[in-house]
Structures are given as C-alpha cells and as structure tokens.
C-alpha positions as CSV (number, residue, x, y, z in Angstrom):
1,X,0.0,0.0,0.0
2,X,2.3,2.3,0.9
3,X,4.4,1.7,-2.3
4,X,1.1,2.7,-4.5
5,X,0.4,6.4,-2.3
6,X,4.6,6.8,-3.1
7,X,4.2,5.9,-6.9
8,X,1.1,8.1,-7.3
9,X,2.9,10.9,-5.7
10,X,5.9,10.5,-7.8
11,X,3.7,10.5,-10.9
12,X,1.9,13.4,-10.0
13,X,5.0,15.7,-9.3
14,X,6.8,14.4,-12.2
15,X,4.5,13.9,-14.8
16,X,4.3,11.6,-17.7
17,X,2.6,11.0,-21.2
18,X,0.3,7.4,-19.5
19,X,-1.5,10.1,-16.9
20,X,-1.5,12.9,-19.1
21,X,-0.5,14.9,-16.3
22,X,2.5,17.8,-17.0
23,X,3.2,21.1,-15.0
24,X,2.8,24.2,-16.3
25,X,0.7,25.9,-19.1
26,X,-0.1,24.1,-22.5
27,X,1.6,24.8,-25.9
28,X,1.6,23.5,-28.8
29,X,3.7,21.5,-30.8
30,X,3.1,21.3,-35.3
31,X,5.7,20.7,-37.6
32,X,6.0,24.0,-40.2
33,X,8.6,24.2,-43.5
34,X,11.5,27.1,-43.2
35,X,13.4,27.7,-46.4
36,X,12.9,24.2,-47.4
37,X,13.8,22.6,-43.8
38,X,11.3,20.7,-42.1
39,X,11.3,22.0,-38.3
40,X,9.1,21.6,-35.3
41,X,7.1,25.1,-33.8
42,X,6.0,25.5,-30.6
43,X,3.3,28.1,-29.8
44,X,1.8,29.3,-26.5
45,X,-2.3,28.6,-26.0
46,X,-3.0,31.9,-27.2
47,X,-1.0,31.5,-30.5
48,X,2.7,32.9,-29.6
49,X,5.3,31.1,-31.2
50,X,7.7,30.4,-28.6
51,X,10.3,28.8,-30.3
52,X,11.5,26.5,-33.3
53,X,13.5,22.9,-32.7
54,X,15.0,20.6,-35.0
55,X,12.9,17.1,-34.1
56,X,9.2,16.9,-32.2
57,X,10.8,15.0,-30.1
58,X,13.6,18.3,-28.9
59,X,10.4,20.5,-29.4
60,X,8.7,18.1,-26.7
61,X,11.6,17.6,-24.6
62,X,12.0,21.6,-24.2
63,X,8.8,22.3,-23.5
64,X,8.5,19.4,-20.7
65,X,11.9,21.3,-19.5
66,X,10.9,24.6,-19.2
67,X,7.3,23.4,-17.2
68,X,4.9,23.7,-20.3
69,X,2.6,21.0,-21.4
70,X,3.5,20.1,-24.4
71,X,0.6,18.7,-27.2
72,X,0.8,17.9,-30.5
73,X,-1.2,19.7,-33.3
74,X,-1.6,17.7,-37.0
C-alpha cells in the first residue's frame, strides 16, 4: 500500500505521457517548413510562437523542460 500512495505521488509531481498529467501551461507542438527545412514550432495557447527545434521529439523535450505541457497539433 504504501508503495502505490509513493508511486502516485511520484507521478503526479513528475508527470508523464500514460496520466496525461504535466506542470505548467499548454503549448503547442506542429511541424512548419523554413526555407525548405522541415522544423518543429512551438506556440503558446494563445497562439505565440515560442520557439523552433529541429525534431518533435527536442520541441517536446524543451517544452517538458521549461514546465509547459506540451501537445501535438496535425
């Protein structure tokens, strides 16, 4: 029992993609064409792009990093 309440509280203060349960606020994640380069965008909820990474999964990983809730857009 005791093992369970630790694991739950783990997962809540850490995250992870199974609970869908991240700090911070939600951006989003779509992949956009540059000059002919295929990159990953990251905008903020109200439609700020925030920032550009080579791979979803950087874009995902920075985002995670600095306490944002990353989702994906198609």
């Amino acid at each position: 029992m005791s093992n369970d309440r630790h694991h739950k509280q783990d997962t809540e203060q850490s995250g992870s993609p199974e609970t869908g349960i991240f700090p911070g606020k939600p951006v989003y994640i779509r992949s956009i064409e540059v000059s002919g380069r295929p990159l990953w965008a990251v905008f903020s909820d109200e439609g700020e792009h925030l920032g550009l990474a080579t791979s979803r999964a950087v874009a995902f990983a920075a985002a995670v990093q600095n306490d944002m809730q990353p989702q994906s857009v198609h």
